[in-house]
FIMAR-243144 format. One line per 10 residues: number of its first residue (from 1); their letters; for each residue x, y, z of N, C-alpha, C. Coordinates in steps of 0.1 Angstrom, whole numbers, plus 5000, padded with zeros to 4 digits. Example, Ala and Ser with C-alpha at 12.3 -4.5 7.8 and 13.67 -1.06 7.14 Angstrom:
BEGIN
1> as> 5132/4943/5078/5123/4955/5078/5132/4967/5078; 5128/4978/5071/5137/4989/5071/5129/5000/5079
//
This chain:
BEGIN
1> xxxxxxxxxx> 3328/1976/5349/3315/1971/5352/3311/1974/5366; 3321/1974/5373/3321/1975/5389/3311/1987/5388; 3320/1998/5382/3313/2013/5389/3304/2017/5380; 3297/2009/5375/3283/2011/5369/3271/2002/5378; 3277/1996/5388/3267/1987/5391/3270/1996/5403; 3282/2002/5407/3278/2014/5418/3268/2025/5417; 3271/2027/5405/3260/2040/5404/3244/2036/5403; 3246/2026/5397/3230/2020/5396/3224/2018/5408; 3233/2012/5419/3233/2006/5431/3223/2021/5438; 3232/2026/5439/3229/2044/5448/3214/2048/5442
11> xxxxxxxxxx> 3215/2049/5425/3202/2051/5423/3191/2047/5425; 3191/2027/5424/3183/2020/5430/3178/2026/5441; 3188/2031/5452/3185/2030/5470/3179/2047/5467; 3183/2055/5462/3172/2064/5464/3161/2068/5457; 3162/2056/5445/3149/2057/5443/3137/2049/5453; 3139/2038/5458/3138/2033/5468/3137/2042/5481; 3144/2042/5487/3140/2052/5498/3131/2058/5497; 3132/2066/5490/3119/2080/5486/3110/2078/5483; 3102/2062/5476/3097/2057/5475/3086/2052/5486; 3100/2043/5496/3092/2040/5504/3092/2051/5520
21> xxxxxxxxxx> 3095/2063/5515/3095/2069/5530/3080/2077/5523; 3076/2083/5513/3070/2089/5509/3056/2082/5511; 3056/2069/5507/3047/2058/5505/3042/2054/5519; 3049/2054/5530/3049/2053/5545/3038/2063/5549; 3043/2075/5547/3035/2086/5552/3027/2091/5546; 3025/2088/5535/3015/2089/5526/3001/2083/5530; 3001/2071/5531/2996/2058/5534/2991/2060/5550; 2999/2068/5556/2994/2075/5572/2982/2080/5570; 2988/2094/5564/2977/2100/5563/2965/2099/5554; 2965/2095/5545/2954/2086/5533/2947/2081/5544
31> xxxxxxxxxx> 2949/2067/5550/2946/2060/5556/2938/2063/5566; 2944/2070/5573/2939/2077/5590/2928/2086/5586; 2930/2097/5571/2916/2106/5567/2906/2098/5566; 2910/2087/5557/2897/2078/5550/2886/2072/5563; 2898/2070/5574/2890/2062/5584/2881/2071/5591; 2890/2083/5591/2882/2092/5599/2869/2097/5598; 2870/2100/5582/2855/2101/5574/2842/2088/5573; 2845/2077/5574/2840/2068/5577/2828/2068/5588; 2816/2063/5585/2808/2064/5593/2802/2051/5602; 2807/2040/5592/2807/2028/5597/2819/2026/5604
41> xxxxxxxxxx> 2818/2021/5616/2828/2017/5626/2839/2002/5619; 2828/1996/5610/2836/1982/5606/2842/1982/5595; 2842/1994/5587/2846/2002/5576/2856/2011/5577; 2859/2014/5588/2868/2022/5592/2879/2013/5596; 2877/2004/5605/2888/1992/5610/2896/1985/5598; 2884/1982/5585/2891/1976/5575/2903/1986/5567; 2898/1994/5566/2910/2006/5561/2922/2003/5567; 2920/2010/5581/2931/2010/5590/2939/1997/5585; 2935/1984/5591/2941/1972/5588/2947/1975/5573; 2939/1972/5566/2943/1975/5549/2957/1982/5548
51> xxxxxxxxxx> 2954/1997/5556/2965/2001/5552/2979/2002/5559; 2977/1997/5572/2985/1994/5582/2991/1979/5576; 2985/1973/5567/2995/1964/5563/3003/1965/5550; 2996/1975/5540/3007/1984/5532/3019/1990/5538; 3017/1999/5548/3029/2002/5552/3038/1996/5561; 3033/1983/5567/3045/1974/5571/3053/1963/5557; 3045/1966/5547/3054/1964/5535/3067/1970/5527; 3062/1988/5527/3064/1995/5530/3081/1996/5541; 3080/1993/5549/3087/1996/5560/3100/1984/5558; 3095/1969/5553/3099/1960/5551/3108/1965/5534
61> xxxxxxxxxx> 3107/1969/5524/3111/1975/5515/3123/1985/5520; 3122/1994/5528/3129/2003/5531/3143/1994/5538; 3142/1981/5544/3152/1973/5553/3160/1965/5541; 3149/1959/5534/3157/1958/5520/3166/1967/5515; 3163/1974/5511/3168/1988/5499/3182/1993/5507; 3179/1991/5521/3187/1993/5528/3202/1985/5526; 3193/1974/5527/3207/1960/5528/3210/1960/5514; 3206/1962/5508/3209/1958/5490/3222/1971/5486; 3220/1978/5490/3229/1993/5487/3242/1988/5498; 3237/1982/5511/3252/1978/5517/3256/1969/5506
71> xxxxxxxxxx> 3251/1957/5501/3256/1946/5493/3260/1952/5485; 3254/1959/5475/3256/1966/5462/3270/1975/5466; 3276/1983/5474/3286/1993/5477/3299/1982/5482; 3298/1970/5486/3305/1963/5486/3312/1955/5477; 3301/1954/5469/3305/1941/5455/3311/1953/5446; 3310/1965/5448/3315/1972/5438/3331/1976/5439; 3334/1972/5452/3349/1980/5454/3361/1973/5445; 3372/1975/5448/3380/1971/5438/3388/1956/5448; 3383/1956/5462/3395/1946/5471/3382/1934/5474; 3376/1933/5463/3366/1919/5464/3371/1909/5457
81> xxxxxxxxxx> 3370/1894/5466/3379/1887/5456/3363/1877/5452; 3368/1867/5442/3357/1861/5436/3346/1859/5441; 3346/1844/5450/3338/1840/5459/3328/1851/5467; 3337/1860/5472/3327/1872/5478/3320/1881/5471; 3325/1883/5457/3316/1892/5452/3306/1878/5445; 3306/1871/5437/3300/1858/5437/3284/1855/5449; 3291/1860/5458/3279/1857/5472/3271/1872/5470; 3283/1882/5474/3274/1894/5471/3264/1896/5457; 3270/1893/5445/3257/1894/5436/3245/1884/5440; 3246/1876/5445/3236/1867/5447/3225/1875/5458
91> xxxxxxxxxx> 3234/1876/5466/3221/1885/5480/3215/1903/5470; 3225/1906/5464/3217/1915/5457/3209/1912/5447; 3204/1900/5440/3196/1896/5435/3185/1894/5446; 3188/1886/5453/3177/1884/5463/3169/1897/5467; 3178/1908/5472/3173/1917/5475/3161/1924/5468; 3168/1923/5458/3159/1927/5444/3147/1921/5441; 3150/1910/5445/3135/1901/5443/3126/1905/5457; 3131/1907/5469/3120/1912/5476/3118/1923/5479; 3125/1930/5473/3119/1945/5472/3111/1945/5460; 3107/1941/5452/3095/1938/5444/3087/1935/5450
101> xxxxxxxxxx> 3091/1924/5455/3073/1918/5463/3070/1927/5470; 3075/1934/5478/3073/1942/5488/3069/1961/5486; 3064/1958/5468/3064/1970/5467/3070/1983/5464; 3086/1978/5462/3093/1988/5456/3094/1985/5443; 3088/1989/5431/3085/1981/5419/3097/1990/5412; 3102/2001/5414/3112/2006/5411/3127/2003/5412; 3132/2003/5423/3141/1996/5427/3144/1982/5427; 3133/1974/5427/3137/1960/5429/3145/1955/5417; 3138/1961/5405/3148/1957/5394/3155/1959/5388; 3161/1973/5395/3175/1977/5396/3185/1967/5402
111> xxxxxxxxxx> 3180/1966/5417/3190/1953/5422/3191/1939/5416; 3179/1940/5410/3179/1924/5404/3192/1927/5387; 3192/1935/5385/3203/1944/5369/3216/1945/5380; 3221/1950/5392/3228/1952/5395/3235/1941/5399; 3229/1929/5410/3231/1916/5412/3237/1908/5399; 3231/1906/5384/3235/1903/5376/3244/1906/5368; 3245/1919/5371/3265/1925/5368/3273/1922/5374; 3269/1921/5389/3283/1917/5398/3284/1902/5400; 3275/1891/5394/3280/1880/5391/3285/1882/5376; 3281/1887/5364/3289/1886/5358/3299/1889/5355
121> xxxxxxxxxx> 3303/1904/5360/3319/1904/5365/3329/1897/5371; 3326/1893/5384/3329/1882/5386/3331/1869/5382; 3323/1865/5372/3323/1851/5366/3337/1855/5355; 3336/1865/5347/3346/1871/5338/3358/1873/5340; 3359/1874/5357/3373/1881/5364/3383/1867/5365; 3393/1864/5358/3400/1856/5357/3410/1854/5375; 3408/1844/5382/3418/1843/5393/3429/1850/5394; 3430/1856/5406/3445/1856/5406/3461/1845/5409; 3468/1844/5404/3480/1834/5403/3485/1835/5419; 3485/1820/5419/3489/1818/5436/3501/1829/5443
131> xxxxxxxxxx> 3510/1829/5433/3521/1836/5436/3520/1853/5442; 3511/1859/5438/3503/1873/5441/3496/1873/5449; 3490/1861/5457/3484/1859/5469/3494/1859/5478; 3502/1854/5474/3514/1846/5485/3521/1861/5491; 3527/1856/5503/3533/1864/5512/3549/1867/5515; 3554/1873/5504/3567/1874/5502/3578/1876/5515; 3571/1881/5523/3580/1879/5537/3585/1870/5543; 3580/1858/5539/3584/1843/5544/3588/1839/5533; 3601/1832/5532/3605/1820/5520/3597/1808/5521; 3596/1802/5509/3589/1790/5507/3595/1774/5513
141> xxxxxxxxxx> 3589/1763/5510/3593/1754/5517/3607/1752/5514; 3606/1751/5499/3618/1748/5493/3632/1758/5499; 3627/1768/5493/3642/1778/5501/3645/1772/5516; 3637/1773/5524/3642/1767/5540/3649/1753/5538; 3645/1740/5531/3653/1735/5533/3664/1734/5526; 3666/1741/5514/3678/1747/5509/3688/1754/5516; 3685/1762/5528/3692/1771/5538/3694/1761/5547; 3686/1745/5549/3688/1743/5561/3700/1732/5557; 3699/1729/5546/3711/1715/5541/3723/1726/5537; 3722/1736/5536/3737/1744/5532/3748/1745/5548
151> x> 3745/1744/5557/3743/1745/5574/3752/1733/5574
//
């Protein structure tokens, strides 16, 4: 499940990206022509604004898509233990949800599918046994004072 939510992850982000870099400079030049042809001075200003606030949406999408692909490349690896991948699905849900708002209608619900795999993996991923956490270089309490009453 991990490396499906990798791959989905990467696709999300370049669908995204290209999305929003294309959408950026798109929206430049749209924008900048429309104003320029404009003959009314107060008509021209509303564009500009208009669309100077698409592309800080825009821009805002791209910082997402950004962070969601770190989240996403993380919760995917194999040295995630519960709790963290647990947190990481969560922020990739989030992500997802504001890369929607923000205009990536493509990618956002990719992250929001990808977020929901890596909690359910993780919810499915049974603990590991204290003993496999533990640090076999040091004896336990009991051995020491077993060593220390043989003395």
């Amino acid at each position: 499940m991990k490396a499906a939510v990798k791959i989905l992850v990467i696709i999300a982000a370049v669908v995204g990206i290209v999305w929003a870099i294309v959408g950026f400079f798109g929206l430049a030049f749209a924008g900048g022509t429309a104003a320029a042809f404009e003959k009314s001075k107060e008509t021209a200003q509303k564009i500009v604004s208009t669309t100077a606030v698409a592309m800080m949406k825009l821009v805002g999408s791209f910082i997402v898509i950004t962070a969601g692909l770190i989240f996403g490349i993380i919760a995917s690896g194999k040295e995630v233990n519960r709790i963290a991948g647990i947190i990481l699905g969560a922020l990739l849900i989030i992500c997802g949800v504001a890369a929607t708002l923000w205009a990536s209608y493509a990618a956002g619900p990719l992250y929001i599918l990808c977020g929901i795999l890596v909690l359910a993996a993780n919810a499915a991923e049974k603990p590991k046994a204290a003993e496999e956490k533990k640090d076999d270089s040091r004896p336990s309490k009991s051995e020491q004072w077993k060593r220390r009453s043989r003395k």
